[in-house]
N, C-alpha and C positions, 0 to 999 in steps of 0.2 A: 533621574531615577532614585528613589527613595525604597528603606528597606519594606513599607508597607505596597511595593509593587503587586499587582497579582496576574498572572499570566492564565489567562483561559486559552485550552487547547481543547478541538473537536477532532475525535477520531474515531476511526470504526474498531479501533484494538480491542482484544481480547474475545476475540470468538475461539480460540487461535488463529489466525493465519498467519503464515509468517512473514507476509509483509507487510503487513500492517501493523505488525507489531514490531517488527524493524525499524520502520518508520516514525513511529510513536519512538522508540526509544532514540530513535538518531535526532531528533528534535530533544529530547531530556536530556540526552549528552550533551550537545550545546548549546545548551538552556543553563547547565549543569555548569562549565566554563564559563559563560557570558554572563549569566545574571544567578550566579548562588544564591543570594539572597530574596529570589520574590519570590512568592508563593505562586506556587504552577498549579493550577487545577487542569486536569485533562477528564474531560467529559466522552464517555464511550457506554458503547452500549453492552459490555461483559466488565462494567468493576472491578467485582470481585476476582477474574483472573486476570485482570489488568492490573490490579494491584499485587500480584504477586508475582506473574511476570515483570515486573518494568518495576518492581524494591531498590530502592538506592541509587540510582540513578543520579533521581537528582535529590538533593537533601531536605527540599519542601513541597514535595509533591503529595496532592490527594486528586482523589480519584471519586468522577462522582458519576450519573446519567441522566443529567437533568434534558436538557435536548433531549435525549431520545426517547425519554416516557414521556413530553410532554409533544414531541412529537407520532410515539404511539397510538397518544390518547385524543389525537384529533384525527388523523389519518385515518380515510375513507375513499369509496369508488369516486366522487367528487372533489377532486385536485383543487378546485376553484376555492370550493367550501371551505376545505381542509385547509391550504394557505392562511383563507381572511381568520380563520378560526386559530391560528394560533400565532398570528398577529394579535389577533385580542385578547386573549390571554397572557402573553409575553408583556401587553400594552398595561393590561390593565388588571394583570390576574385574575383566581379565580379557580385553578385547577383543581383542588387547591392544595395537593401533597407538595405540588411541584415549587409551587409560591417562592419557597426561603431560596430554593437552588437558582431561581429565575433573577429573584432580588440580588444574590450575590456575584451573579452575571452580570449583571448592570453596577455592579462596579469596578469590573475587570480596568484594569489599562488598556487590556487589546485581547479582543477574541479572534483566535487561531485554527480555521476547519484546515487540519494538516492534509495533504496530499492521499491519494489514493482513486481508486475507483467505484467506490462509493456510494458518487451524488452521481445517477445516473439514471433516467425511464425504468433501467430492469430494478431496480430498490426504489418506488417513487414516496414512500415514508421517508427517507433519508434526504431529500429533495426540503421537504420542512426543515434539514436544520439551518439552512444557508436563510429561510423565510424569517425564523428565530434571531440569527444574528444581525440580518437585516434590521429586524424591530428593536432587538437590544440595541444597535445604531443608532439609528429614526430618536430612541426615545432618551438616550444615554450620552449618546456621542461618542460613544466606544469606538475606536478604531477595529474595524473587521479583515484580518489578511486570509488568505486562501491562497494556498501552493501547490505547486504538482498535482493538479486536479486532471481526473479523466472523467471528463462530464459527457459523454458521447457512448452506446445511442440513447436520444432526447428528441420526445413525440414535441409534434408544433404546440401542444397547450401547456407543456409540459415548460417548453424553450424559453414561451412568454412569461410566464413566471418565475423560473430560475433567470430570467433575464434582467428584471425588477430589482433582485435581490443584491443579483452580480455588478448593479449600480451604486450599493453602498459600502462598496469593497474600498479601503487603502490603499491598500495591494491584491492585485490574484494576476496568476500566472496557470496554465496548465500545460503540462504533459506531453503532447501530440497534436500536431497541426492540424487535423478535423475539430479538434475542441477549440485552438483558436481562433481557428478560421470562422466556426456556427457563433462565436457569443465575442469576438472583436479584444480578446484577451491577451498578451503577450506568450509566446512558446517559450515555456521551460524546461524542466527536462524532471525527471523522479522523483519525488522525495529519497527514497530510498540509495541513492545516491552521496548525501551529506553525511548519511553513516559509511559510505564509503572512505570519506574523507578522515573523520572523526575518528575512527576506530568502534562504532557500533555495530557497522557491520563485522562481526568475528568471525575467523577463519580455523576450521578444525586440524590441528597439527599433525593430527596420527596421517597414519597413511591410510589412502584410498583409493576406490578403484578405478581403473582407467574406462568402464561403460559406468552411467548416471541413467537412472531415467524417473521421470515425476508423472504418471498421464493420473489427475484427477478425478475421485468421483463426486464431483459436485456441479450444479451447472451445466453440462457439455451431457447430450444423450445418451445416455449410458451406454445403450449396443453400438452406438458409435465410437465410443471409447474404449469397445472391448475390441472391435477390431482395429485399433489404432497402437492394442497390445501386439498384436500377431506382424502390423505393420510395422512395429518398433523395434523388435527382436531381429526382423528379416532383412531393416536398415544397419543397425549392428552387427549384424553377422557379414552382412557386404561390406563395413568399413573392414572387418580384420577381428573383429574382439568378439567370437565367437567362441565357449567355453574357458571367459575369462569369468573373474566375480562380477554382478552385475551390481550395481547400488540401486537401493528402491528407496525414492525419497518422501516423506510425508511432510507435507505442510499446512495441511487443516487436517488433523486429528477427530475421530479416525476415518474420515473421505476418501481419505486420498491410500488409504491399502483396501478399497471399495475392487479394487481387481489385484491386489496381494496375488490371489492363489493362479491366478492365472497367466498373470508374469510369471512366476516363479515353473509353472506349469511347461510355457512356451520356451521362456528360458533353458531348460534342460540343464544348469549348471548350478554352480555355487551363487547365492545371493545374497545381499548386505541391504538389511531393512535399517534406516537410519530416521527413528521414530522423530516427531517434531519436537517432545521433550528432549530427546538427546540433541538433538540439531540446537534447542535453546541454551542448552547447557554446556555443548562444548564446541561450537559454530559450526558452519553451515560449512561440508565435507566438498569443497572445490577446488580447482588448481588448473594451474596450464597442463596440456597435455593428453585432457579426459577429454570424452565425448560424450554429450549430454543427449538427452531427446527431452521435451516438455511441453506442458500444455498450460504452464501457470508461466504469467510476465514477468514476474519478477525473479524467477529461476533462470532465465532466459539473459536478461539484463545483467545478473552478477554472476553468473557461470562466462559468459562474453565477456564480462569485464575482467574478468581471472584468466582470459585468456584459451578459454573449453572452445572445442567447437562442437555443434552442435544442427538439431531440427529442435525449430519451436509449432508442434503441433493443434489444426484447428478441426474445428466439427461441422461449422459452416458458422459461427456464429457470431453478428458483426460487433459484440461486444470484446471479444478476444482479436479480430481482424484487427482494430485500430489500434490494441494495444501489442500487438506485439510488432504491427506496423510500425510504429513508433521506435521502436529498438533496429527495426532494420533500418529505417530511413538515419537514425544515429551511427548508421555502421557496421552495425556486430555482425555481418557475414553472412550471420546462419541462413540455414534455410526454411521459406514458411510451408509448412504442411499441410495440405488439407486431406483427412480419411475420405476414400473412395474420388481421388485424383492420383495421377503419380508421384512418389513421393522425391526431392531430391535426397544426395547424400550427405550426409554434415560437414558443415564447413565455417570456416572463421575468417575472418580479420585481423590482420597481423597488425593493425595501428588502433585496434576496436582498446584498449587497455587505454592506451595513453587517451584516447578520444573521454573514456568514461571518466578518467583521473578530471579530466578539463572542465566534462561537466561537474563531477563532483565539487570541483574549487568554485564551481558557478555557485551551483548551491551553497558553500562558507559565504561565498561572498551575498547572498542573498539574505542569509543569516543574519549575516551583520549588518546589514542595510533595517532591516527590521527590527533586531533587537542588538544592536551597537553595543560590543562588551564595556564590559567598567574596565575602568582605569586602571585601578589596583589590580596586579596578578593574583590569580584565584588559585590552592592546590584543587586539582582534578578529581573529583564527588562521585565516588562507586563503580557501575562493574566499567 
């Protein structure tokens, strides 16, 4: 490794959400340690708030979108099309804004589509980027990794061509055993996770409340989600923590207070709105001893791993089934919900902590298989 390294990373960071902007940063922290001196480019599809979420991190990092305008600009009702179409262009240029960002891709060390749920049938644009690195492969030699991917659900025309692509991998691992099971992958476990390890994922020190709850407006049928509020309230009042403070958590801004008034409504109590700016700035308000309810994976995932017990809430949708399937089959206790079923009552795992700490050291050790630290001790680069 030489100091003109350059690290290409693909993510979906910066729309906010906040795991994937977790994950983007738990990868630049140990990016940050292992290799300070290469130039890390992370390719996303919100830049400009990617670049000021995730400042300092690491000390050479830019921020650019090439993937995904170039994957924009060929995506169509024809999957088929769309692929060969931005194979030829990746191949042989032409776009031709995108041309310098494609050129400097091709001469990465190694392009990195970081973990997430992403690359999936419900986003089949984002499906182009895995065809992009593939080509940068094909025509470069670039090493291509892929981690903690949730690539499931994936229509069969859909399969055959992420299938293609998933042949010019390094390394890839994903996620949940339906994804490695469909595309012959290794099972790994979250990205999100290595910031456990690391310390990106940050923990909010003040004090907080003993009820959590996150149920999202994005995604999931809204009037299904409004009665998953009435459902959520009526769980909480059964566990005990009935006219305590309730926490309201937002993690895609502002989606996710899309039923604000009507929590707060059903609630009948004191509330604690814990915005995603404030969550980014002073960590994510969790601990043993709370009881969470939620309908995002990754709340689910580090609230269990803290120790929370919990329901991880569904709408029917098999996009959310497999992932939050994926955290029960790892252990975390909880219970999975589904609106207009009975709901169970939350519950945890007493070994779910040390289980998540295991996978988290998996992930270090993945890390470092990939990008093997230098030698010299590095001091520690930002937040």
């Amino acid at each position: 490794m030489t100091d003109s390294e350059l690290i290409y990373l693909v993510s979906s960071a910066g729309h906010p959400n906040y795991g994937d902007e977790l994950i983007a940063a738990s990868w630049l922290r140990y990016l940050a340690d292992a290799r300070p001196d290469a130039r890390v480019w992370l390719d996303c599809n919100n830049p400009g708030r990617a670049a000021v979420m995730l400042a300092g991190i690491h000390p050479h990092l830019h921020v650019t979108d090439t993937f995904w305008r170039v994957a924009g600009q060929v995506h169509g009702d024809d999957h088929e099309k769309a692929h060969a179409r931005a194979r030829a262009l990746t191949s042989r240029l032409g776009t031709p804004r995108e041309d310098l960002g494609l050129m400097l891709a091709g001469t990465a060390s190694s392009i990195h589509l970081l973990g997430g749920g992403y690359l999936t049938t419900r986003w089949p644009m984002n499906l182009l980027l895995l065809t992009i690195a593939s080509q940068l492969h094909r025509d470069h030699r670039v090493p291509v990794h892929m981690t903690g991917a949730g690539l499931l659900p994936m229509d069969a025309a859909d399969r055959r061509i992420v299938s293609e692509a998933l042949g010019d991998l390094s390394h890839g691992d994903v996620r949940d055993a339906e994804s490695a099971a469909a595309f012959g992958l290794p099972l790994g476990a979250d990205d999100a996770l290595l910031g456990l390890a690391n310390g990106a994922l940050r923990v909010d020190p003040r004090p907080s409340p003993d009820a959590m709850v996150l149920l999202q407006g994005d995604v999931h049928d809204a009037a299904l989600m409004a009665d998953a509020v009435d459902l959520s309230v009526q769980a909480l009042r059964e566990a005990g923590l009935g006219g305590t403070t309730l926490g309201i958590i937002e993690s895609v801004p502002p989606d996710d207070t899309r039923h604000l008034d009507r929590i707060r409504e059903a609630w009948g109590a004191a509330t604690r709105l814990y915005s995603f700016s404030e969550i980014w700035t002073h960590g994510l308000p969790v601990r043993a001893g709370q009881t969470w309810i939620t309908s995002r994976f990754h709340h689910h995932l580090l609230a269990a791993a803290h120790g929370a017990r919990g329901i991880a809430v569904n709408t029917g949708l098999g996009y959310y089934r497999v992932k939050h399937a994926s955290i029960s089959r790892l252990g975390s206790g909880w219970g999975l919900a589904q609106v207009g079923e009975p709901w169970p009552a939350p519950s945890a795992s007493a070994d779910f902590p040390a289980r998540a700490r295991k996978a988290a050291a998996d992930r270090v050790a993945l890390a470092e298989r990939i990008y093997p630290p230098q030698a010299r001790a590095r001091r520690r680069f930002g937040r």
